[in-house]
C-alpha positions as CSV (number, residue, x, y, z in Angstrom):
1,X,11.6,3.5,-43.4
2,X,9.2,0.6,-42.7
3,X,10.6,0.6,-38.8
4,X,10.0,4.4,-38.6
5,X,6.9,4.3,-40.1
6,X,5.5,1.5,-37.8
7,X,6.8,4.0,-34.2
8,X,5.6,6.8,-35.9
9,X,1.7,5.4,-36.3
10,X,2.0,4.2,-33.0
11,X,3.0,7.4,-31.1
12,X,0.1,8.8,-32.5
13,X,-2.4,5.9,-32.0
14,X,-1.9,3.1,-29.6
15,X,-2.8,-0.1,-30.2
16,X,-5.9,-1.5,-27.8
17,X,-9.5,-2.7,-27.6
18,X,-10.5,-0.1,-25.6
19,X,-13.0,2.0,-27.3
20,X,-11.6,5.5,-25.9
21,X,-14.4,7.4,-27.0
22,X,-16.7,5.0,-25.5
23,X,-14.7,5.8,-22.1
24,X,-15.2,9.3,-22.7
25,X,-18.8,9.3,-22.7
26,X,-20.0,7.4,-20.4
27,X,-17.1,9.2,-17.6
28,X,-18.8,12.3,-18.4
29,X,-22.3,11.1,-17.9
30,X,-21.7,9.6,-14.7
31,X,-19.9,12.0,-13.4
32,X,-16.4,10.0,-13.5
33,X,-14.1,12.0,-15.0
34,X,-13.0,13.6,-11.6
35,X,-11.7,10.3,-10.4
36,X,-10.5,9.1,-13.9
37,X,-8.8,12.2,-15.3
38,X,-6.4,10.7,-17.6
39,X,-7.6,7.8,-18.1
40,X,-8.8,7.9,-21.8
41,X,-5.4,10.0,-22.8
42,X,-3.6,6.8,-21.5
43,X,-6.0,5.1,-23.7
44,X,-5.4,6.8,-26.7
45,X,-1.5,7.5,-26.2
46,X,-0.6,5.1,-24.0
47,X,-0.1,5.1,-19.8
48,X,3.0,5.7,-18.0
49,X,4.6,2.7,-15.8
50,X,6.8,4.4,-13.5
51,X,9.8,3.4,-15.9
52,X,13.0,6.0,-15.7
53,X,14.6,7.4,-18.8
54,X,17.2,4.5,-19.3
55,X,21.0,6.2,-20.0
56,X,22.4,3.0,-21.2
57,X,21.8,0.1,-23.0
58,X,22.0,-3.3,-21.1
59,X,20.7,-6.9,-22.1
60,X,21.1,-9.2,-19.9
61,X,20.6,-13.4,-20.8
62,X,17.1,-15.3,-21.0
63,X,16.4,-17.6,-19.0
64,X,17.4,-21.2,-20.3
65,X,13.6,-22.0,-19.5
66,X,13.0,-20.3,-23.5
67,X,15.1,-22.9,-24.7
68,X,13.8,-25.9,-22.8
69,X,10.4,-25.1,-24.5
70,X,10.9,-23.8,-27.8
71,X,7.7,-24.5,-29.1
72,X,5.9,-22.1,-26.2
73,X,8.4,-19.4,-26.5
74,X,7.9,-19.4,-30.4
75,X,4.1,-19.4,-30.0
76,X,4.4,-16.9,-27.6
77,X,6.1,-14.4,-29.6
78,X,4.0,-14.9,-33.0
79,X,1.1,-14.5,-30.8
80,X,2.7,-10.9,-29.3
81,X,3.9,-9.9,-32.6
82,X,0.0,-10.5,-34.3
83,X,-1.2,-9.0,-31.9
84,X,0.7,-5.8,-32.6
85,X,1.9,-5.4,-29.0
86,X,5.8,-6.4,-30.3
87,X,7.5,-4.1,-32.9
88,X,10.5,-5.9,-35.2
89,X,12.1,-7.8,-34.7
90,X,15.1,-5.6,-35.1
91,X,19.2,-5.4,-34.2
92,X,20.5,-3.7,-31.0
93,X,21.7,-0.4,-33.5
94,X,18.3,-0.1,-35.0
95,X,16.5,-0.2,-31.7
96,X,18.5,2.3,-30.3
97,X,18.4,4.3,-33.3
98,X,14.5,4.1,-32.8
99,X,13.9,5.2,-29.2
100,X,17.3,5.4,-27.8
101,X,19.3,3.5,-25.4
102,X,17.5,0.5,-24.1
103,X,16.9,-2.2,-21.0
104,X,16.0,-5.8,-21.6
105,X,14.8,-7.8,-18.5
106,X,15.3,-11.6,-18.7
107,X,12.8,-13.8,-20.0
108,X,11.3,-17.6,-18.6
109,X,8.6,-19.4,-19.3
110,X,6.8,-20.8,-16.2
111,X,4.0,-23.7,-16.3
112,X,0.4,-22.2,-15.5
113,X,-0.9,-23.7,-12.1
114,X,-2.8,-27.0,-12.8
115,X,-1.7,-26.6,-16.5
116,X,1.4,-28.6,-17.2
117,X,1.0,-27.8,-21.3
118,X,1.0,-24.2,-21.2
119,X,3.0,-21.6,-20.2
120,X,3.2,-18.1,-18.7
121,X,6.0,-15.9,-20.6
122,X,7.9,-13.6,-17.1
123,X,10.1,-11.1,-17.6
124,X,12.4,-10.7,-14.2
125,X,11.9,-6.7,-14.0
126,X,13.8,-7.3,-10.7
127,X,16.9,-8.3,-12.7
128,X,20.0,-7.4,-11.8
129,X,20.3,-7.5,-8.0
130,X,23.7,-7.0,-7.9
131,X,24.3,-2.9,-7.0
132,X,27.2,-2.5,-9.2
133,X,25.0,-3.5,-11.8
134,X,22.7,-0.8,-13.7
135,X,19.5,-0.5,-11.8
136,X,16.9,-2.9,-12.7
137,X,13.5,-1.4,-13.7
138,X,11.4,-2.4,-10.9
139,X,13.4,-0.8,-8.5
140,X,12.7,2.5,-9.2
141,X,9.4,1.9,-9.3
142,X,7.2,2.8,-6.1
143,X,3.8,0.3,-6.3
144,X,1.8,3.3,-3.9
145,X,1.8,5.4,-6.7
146,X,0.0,2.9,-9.0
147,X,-3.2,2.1,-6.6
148,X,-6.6,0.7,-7.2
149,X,-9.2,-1.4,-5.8
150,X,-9.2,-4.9,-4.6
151,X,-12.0,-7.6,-4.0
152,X,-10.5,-8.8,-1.2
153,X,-11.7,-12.0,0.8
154,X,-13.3,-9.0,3.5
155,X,-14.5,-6.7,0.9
156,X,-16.5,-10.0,-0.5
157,X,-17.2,-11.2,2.6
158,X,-19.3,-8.5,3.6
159,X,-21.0,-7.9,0.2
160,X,-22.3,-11.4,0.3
161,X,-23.3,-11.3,4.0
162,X,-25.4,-8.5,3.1
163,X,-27.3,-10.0,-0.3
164,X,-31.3,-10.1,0.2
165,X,-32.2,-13.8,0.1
166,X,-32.3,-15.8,-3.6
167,X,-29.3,-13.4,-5.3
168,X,-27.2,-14.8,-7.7
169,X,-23.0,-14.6,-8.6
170,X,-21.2,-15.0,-12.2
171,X,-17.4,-14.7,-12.4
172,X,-16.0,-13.4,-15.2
173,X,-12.2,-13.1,-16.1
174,X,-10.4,-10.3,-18.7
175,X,-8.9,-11.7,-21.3
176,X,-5.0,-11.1,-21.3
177,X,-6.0,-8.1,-18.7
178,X,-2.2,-6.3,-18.8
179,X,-1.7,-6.5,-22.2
180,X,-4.8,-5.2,-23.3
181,X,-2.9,-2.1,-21.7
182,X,-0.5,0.2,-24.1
183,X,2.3,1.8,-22.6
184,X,3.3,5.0,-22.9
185,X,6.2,5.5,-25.9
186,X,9.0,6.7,-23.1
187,X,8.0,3.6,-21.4
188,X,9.2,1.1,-24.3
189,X,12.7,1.5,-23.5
190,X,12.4,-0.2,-20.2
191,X,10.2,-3.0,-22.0
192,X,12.2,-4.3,-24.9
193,X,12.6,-8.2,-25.3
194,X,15.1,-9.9,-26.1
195,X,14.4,-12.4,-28.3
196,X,16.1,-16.0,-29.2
197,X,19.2,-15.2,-31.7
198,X,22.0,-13.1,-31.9
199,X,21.3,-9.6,-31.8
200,X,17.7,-10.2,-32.2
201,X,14.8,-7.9,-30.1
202,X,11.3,-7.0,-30.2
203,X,10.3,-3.3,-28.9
204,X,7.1,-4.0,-26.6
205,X,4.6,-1.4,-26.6
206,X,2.3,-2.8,-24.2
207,X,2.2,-3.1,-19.6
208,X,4.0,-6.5,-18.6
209,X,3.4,-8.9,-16.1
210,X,5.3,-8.8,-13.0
211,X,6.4,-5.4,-13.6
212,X,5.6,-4.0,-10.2
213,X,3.1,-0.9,-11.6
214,X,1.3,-3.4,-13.5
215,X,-1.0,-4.4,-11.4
216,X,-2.4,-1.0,-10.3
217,X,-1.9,0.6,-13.8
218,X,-4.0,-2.0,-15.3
219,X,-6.6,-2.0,-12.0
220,X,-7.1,1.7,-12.3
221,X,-8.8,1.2,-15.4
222,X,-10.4,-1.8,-14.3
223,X,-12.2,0.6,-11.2
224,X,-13.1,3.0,-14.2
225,X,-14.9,-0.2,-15.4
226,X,-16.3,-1.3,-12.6
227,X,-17.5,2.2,-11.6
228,X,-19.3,2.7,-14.8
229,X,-20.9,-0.9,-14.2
230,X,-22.3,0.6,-11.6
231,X,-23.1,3.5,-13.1
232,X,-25.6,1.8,-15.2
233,X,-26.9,0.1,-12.9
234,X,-25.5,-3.2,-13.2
235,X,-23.8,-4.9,-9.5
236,X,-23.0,-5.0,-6.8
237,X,-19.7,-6.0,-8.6
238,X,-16.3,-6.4,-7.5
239,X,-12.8,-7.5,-8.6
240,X,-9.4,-9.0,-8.3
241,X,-6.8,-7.8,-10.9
242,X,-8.8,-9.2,-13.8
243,X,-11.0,-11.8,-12.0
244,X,-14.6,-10.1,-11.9
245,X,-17.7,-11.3,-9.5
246,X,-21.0,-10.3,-10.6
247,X,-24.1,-10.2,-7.9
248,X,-27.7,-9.6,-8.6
249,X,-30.8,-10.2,-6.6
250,X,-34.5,-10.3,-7.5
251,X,-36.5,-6.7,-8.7
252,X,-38.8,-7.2,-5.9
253,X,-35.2,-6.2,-3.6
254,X,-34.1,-4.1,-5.2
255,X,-35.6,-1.2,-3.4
256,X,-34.4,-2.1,0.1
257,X,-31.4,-3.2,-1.3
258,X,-30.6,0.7,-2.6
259,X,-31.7,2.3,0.6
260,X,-29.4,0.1,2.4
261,X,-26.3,1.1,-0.2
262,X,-27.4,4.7,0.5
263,X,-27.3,4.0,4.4
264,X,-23.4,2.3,3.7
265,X,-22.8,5.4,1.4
266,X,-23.5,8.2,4.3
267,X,-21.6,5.5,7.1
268,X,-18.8,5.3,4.3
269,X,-18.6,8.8,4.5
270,X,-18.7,9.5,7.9
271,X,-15.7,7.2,8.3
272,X,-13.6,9.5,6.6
273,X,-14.1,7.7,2.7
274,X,-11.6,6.7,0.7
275,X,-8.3,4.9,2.3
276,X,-5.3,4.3,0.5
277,X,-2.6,2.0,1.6
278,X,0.1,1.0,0.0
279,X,-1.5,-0.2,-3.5
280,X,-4.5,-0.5,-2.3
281,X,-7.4,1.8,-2.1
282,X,-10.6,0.7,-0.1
283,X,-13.5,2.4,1.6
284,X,-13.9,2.1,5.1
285,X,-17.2,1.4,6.9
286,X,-18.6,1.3,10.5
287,X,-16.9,-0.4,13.1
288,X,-17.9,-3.8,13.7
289,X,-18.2,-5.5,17.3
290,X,-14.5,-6.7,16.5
291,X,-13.1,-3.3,16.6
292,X,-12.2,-3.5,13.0
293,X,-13.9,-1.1,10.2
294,X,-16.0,-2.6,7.1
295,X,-14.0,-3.3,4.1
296,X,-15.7,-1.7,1.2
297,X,-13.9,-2.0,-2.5
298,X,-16.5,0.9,-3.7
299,X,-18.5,3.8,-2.1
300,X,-21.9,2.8,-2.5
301,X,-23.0,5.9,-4.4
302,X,-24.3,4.2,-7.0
303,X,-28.1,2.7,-7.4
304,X,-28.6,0.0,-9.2
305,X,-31.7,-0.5,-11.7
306,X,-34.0,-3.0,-12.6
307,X,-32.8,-3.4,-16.5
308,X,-35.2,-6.8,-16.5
309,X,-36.5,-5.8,-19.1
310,X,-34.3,-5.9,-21.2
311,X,-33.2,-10.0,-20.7
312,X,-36.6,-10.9,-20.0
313,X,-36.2,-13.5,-22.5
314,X,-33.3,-15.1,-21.1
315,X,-33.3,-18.6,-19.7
316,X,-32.6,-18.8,-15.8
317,X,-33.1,-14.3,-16.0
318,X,-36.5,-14.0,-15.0
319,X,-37.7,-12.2,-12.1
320,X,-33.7,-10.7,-11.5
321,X,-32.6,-7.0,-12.0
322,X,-30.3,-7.8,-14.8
323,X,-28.2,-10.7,-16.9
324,X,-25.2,-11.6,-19.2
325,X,-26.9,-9.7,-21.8
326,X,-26.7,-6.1,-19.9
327,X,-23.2,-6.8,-19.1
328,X,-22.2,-7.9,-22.5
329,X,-23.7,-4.9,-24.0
330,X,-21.8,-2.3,-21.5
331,X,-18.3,-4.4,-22.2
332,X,-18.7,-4.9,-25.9
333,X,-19.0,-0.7,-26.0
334,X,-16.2,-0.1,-23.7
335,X,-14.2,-2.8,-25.5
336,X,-13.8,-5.3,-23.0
337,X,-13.0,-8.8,-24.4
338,X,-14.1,-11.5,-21.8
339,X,-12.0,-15.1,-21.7
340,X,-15.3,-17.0,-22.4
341,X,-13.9,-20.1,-21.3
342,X,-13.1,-18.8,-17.9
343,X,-16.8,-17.4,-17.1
344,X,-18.7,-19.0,-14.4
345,X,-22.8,-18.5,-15.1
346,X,-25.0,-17.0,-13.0
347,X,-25.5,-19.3,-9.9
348,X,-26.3,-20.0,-6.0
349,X,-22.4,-21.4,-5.4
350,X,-19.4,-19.6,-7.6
351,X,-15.8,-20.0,-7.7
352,X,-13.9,-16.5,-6.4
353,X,-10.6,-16.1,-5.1
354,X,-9.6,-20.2,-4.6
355,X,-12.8,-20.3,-2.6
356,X,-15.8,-21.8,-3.1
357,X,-18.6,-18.9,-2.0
358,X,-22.5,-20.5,-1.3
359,X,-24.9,-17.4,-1.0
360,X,-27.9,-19.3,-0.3
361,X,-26.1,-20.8,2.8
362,X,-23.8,-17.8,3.3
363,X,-20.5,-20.3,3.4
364,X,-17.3,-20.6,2.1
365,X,-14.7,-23.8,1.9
366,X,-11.7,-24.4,0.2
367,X,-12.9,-26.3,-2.9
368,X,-11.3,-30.1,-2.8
369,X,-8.7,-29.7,-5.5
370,X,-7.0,-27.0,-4.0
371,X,-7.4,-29.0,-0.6
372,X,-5.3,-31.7,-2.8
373,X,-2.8,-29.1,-3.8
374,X,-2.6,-28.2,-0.6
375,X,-1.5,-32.1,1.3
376,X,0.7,-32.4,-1.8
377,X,2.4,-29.2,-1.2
378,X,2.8,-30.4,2.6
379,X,3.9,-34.0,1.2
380,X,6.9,-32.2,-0.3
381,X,8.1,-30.6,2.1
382,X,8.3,-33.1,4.3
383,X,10.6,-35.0,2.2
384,X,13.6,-32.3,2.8
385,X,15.3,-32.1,6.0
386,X,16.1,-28.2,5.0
387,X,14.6,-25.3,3.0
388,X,15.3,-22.1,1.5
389,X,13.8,-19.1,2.2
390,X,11.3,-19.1,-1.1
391,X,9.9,-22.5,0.4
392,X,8.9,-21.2,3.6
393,X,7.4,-18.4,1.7
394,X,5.3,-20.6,-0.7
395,X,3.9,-23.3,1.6
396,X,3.5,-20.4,4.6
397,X,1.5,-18.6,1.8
398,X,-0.8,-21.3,0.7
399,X,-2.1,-22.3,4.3
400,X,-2.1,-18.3,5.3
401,X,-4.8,-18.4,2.5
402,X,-6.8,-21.7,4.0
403,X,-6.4,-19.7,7.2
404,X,-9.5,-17.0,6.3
405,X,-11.9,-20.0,6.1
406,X,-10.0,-21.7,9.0
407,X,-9.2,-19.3,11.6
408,X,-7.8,-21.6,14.0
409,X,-5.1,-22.1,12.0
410,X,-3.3,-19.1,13.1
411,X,-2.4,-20.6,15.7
412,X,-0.5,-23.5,13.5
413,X,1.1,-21.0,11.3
414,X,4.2,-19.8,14.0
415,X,6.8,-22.1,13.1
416,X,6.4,-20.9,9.5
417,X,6.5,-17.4,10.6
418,X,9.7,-17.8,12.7
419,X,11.5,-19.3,10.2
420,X,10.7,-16.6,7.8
421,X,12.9,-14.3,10.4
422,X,16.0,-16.9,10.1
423,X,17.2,-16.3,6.7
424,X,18.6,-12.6,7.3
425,X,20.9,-12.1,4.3
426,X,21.3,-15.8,3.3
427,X,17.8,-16.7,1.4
428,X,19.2,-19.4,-0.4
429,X,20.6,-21.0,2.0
430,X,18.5,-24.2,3.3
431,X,18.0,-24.2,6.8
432,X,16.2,-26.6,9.5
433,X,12.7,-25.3,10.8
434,X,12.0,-25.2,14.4
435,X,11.3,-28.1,16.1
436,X,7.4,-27.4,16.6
437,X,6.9,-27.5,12.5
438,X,6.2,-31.0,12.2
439,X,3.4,-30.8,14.9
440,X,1.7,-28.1,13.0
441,X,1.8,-29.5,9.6
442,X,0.5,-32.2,11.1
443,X,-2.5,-30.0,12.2
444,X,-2.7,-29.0,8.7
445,X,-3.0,-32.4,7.3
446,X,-6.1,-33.7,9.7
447,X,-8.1,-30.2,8.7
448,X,-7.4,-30.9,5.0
449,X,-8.2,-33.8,5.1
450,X,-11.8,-33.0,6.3
């Protein structure tokens, strides 16, 4: 009964910080319902992931990474079950007797970049890959249906190019951003875990990392957000996934500053608005002398206000159209919990995307630890004669990304890219890299080292 007791209350409620009436409101009175229409039903009964109906049961092993660190997994779990996003745990019969057949996805735990001591819990949605397997649940999933905005190194670009003189950035980052997301109750057969015994799982109620909707189903929300933000006046603003970049300039701007968002609004339009590719949606803008069109993550509809007022009082706030205190107070209503540790304070120079962004000198350089991360990355690979396809794909990846504040480096990227085309069916398969790769690391090396 206890089981059936616990589904039942959650079918009718779901379990979140989001304060859906909140949502409600403040869609209405902006006008954002139109573009959010079922949003605050996914808040309040959960959002669908693209998962199928699943017609058999099948769990697969977890990755021997659980075992190797017992002490994360374990923390891990209490931590999911606490929160109320894990239901159990419970036996294969009673699962099934609860929501039907089921489909568990292997579990790891994978160190956090630069942070050896804790760990990131994966499930391997892509598991099995073998076709005369049952499918796994990624693969009937289709990411252009789940689409949302993206701060992209462009989309920033531009918005910084374009800040009157003195403004100001503060980065900000969602706390445990795709969990804070409940899935829909037809969805939690595709999300079971399985957890460390025999015949032991947990039903998870809540979107999952590296599940391929997850991303866009948790963004989409994250533009409702952003939107309303702006809506009150608060930005520019933008985002990537959960990482959000706050810009505000002085109240004596903030006049010209709206006429030119109404001149990019009408340009926006005339472009033909919205664009949607792939799982991305943007806004395009004029064409520049390049050829190429603006790369806007938002419309510029909205005007933003001077709400000085109301953090005139603040240290370091004075004389700007708005501070932590205006943003607190719209997050705290909507329910949006911050990971206070992660936020970078208003400032000239901020931290956004593995850049470091100056908007007094309008720069941006790859900041020296990931510079470091970078040579030592380079380092290892030169200490194999032979690689596997996921190799070429990392270290092409990181210097593709030191590339937008390096453009010359394009030209030092082509071994890379022709041994990506080697591997065919064989990825793990180590092969040699054309002869002109050690000449272009090489190339690598003397910029990083700069």
């Amino acid at each position: 009964m206890v089981p059936n007791a616990a589904l039942a209350d959650r079918k009718i409620k779901a379990t979140t910080s989001y304060e859906a009436a909140v949502w409600h409101e403040e869609l209405s009175k902006h006008g954002l319902e139109g573009r959010y229409p079922s949003l605050v039903k996914g808040i309040n009964h959960g959002f669908h992931l693209g998962i199928p109906p699943i017609l058999q049961t099948y769990t697969p092993r977890n990755n021997m990474s659980i075992d190797l660190h017992h002490n994360a997994y374990a923390e891990n779990v209490d931590k999911e079950f606490q929160a109320g996003r894990y239901l159990g745990p419970y036996s294969r019969n009673e699962v099934e007797d609860l929501i039907g057949p089921f489909q568990s996805s292997p579990l790891s735990l994978c160190p956090k970049p630069d942070k050896p001591d804790k760990f990131r819990a994966v499930h391997d949605f892509s598991f099995p890959r073998n076709p005369t397997e049952p499918p796994s649940i990624n693969s009937s999933i289709n990411a252009s249906d789940y689409p949302c905005t993206w701060g992209t190194f462009e989309a920033i670009s531009l918005v910084i190019s374009r800040l009157p003189p003195g403004s100001q950035a503060s980065v900000r980052d969602v706390a445990a951003a795709y969990r804070t997301i409940p899935a829909h109750q037809t969805q939690w057969q595709g999300l079971v875990v399985r957890l460390k015994g025999e015949d032991n799982y947990a039903i998870n109620t809540h979107n999952n990392f590296s599940l391929i909707s997850a991303g866009g189903v948790y963004g989409h929300l994250a533009d409702a957000g952003a939107d309303i933000f702006r809506a009150n006046g608060v930005g520019p603003l933008s985002k990537w996934v959960d990482d959000h970049i706050f810009f505000r300039g002085r109240c004596t701007d903030l006049d010209s500053y709206n006429a030119d968002r109404a001149k990019w609004n009408q340009e926006i339009k005339d472009q033909g608005g919205m664009v949607h590719v792939g799982s991305r949606i943007w806004f395009q803008g004029k064409i520049m002398p390049d050829g190429k069109h603006e790369e806007f993550d938002e419309d510029c509809s909205a005007l933003l206000r001077n709400l000085s007022k109301a953090t005139e009082g603040t240290s370091g706030d004075h004389g700007y159209s708005y501070g932590d205190d205006d943003i607190n107070s719209i997050s705290d209503r909507l329910g949006i919990k911050w990971e206070l540790a992660k936020t970078i304070p208003f400032g000239f120079s901020v931290p956004y995307l593995g850049f470091t962004w100056d908007l007094s000198r309008c720069t941006v350089s790859v900041p020296d630890r990931k510079k470091h991360k970078y040579m030592a990355a380079i380092k290892v690979w030169e200490g194999k004669p032979t690689h596997a396809l996921v190799e070429v794909q990392r270290l092409h990846g990181k210097l593709l990304h030191v590339m937008l504040v390096a453009s010359a480096g394009r030209a030092y990227l082509t071994s890379l890219e022709t041994m990506l085309g080697i591997f065919h069916d064989h990825p793990f398969v180590p092969r040699r890299p054309p002869r002109h790769t050690t000449n272009d690391l090489k190339w690598w090396k003397l910029l990083l080292q700069q």
